[in-house]
C-alpha positions as CSV (number, residue, x, y, z in Angstrom):
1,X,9.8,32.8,58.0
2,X,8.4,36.4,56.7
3,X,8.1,38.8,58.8
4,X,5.6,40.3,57.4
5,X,7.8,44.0,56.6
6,X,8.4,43.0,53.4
7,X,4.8,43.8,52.4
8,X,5.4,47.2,53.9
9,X,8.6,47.9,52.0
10,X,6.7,47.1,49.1
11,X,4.1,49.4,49.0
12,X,6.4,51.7,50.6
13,X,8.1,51.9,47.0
14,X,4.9,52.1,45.6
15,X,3.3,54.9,47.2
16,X,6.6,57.0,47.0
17,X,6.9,56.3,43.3
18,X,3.4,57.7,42.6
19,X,3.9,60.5,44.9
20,X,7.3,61.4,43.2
21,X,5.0,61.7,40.1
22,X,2.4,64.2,42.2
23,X,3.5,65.5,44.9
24,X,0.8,67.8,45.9
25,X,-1.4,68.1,48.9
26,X,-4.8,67.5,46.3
27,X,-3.6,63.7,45.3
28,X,-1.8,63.1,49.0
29,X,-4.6,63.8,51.8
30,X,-7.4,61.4,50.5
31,X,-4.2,58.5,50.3
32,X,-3.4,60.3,53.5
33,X,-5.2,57.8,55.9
34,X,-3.8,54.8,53.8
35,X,-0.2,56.0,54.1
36,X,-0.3,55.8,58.0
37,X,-2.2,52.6,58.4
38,X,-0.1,50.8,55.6
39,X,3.4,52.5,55.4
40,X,3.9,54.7,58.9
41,X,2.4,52.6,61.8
42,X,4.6,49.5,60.3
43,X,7.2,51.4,59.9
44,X,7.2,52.9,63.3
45,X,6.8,48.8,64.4
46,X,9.8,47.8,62.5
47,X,12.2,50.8,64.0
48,X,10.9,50.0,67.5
49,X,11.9,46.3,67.1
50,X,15.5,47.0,65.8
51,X,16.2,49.6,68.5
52,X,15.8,46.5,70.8
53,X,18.2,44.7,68.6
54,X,20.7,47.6,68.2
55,X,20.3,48.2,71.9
56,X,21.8,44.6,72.6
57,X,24.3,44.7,69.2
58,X,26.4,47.6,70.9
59,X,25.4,47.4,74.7
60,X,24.2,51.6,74.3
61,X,20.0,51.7,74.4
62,X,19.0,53.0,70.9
63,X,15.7,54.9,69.8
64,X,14.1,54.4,66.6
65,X,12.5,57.6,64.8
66,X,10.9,57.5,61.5
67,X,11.2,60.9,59.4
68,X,7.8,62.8,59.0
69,X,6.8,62.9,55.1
70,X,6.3,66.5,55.3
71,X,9.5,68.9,54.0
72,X,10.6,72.0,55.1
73,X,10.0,74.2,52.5
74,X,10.5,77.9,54.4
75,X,14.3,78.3,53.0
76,X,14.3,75.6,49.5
77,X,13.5,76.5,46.1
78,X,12.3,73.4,45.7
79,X,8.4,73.5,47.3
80,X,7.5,70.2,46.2
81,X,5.5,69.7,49.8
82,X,6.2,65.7,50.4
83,X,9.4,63.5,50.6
84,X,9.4,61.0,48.5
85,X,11.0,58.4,50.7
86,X,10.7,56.5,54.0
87,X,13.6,57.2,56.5
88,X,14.2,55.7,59.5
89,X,16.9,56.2,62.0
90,X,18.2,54.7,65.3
91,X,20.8,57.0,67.2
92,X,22.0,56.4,70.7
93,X,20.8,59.2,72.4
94,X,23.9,60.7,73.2
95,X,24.0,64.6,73.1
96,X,27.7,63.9,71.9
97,X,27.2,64.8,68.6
98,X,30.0,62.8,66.8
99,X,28.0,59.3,68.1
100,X,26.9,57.7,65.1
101,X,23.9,56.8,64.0
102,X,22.3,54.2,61.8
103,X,19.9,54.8,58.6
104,X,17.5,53.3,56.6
105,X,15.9,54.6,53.9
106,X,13.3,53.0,51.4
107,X,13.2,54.7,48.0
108,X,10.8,53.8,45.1
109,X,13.7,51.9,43.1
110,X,16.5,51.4,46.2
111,X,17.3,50.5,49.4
112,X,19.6,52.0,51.8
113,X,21.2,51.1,54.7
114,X,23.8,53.6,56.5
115,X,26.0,54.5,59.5
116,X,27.5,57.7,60.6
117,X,27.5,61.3,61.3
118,X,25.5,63.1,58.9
119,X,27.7,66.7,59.7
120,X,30.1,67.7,62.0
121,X,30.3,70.8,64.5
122,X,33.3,72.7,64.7
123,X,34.6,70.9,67.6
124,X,33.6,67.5,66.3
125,X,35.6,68.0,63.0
126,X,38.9,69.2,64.6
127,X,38.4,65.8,66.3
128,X,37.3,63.8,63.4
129,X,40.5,65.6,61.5
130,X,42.7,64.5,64.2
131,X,41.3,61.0,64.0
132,X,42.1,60.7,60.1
133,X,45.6,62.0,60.6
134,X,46.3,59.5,63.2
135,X,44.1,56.4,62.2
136,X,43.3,57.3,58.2
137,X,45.1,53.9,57.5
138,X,43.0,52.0,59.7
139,X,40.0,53.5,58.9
140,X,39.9,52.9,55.2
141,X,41.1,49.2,55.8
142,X,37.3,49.6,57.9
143,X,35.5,50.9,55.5
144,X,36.7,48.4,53.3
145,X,36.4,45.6,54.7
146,X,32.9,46.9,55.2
147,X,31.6,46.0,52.2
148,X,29.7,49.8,52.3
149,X,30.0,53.2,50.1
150,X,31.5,56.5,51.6
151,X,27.6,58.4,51.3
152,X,27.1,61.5,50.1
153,X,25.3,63.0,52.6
154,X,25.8,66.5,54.7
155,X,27.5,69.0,53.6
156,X,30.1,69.6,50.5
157,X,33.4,68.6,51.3
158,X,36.1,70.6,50.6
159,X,37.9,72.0,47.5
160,X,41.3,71.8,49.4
161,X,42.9,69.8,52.2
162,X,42.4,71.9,55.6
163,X,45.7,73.7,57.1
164,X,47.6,71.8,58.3
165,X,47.5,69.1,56.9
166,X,49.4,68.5,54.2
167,X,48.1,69.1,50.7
168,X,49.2,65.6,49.8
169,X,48.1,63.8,52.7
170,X,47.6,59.8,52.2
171,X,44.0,60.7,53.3
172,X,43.4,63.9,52.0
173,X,40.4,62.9,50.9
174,X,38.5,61.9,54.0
175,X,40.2,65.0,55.6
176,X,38.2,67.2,52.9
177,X,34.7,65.6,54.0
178,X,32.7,67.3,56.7
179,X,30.8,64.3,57.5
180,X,31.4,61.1,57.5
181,X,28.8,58.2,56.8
182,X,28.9,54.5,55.2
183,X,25.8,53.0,53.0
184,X,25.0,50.1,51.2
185,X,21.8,48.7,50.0
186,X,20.0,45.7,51.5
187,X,21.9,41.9,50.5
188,X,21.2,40.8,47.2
189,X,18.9,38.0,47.4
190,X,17.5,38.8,50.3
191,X,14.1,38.1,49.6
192,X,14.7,35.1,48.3
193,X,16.0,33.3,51.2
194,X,12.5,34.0,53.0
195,X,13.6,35.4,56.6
196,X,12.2,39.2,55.5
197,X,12.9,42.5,56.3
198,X,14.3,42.7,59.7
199,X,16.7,40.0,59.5
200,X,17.9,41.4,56.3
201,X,18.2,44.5,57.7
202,X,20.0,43.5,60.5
203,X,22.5,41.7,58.2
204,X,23.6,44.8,56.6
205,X,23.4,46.5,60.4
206,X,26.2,44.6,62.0
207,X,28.3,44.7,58.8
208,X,28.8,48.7,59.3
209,X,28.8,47.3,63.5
210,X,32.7,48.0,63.2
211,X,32.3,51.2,61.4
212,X,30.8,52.3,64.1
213,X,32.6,50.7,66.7
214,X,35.7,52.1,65.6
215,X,33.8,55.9,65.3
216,X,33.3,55.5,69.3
217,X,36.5,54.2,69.8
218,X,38.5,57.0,68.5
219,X,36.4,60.0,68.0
């Protein structure tokens, strides 16, 4: 049966795809009261919900946050006031800040569903380094079998291969990145078979589970 999220995802992609086309504060306040009855306040239901679920997936309790729709203009060229997409994100809480979190994001022609660490500090990417050197076949045999996308996401990886690792390295390129995160969008059909949005979201969830699972284990 529906859950009744699928309505919300729909004129999620809606609302973003007119306010991609006028993204101004004139055409967004008098939608403004709309947007949080329709789109934020379900949204805001369905990442509660899943935090339960992630809670119990992995056994670590899990917050849900959904993005604010205002950007941060002070230091962008780009002072287009409004994001054009809804963002959720569920993150462990951990002030560890190699624990990964999970994504969703509702665009007005995709879906995404990810899992990760958006950017690493200093500390976390000697770590993260070490972890390739060590584990880089096992990893990619994860991320494989995921069924998910390396994302593009953080910051630019490097032109080179960090000293000193080798500048041929099996995994040279994962060594390069400065973040590390999985995506993929929702399944393919997944309207179809009728169960809606959560349990389709939750599908995609546990496929990136041992992404993540391996993440804890060794970072």
């Amino acid at each position: 049966m529906a859950d009744g999220f699928t309505e919300m995802l729909d004129r999620a992609q809606t609302f973003y795809g007119e306010l991609a086309r006028n993204n101004s504060k004139d055409w967004f306040e008098p939608r403004k009261d709309g947007w949080k009855r329709d789109i934020e306040a379900p949204a805001k239901l369905l990442a509660g919900l899943v935090a339960e679920d992630l809670s119990r997936m992995t056994g670590d309790p899990h917050a849900g946050k959904v993005f604010r729709i205002n950007r941060d203009v002070r230091f962008s060229k780009d002072k287009a006031p409004y994001k054009t997409m809804l963002a959720m994100l569920w993150s462990s809480g951990d002030a560890d800040s190699l624990a990964p979190a999970f994504y969703f994001g509702i665009e007005p022609d995709r879906t995404f569903v990810g899992c990760g660490t958006p950017g690493f500090d200093k500390e976390g990417l000697a770590r993260y380094r070490a972890m390739v050197d060590r584990w880089g076949d096992r990893l990619a045999e994860v991320i494989e079998a995921s069924g998910g996308h390396l994302a593009e996401i953080g910051p630019e990886p490097l032109r080179r291969v960090p000293k000193p690792y080798a500048p041929d390295h099996p995994h040279r390129d994962l060594l390069r990145r400065k973040s590390l995160a999985l995506g993929m969008p929702l399944p393919r059909g997944w309207r179809a078979e009728g169960d809606g949005l959560v349990t389709a979201l939750l599908d995609r969830l546990e496929a990136l589970m041992p992404f993540r699972d391996f993440l804890v284990a060794r970072l």
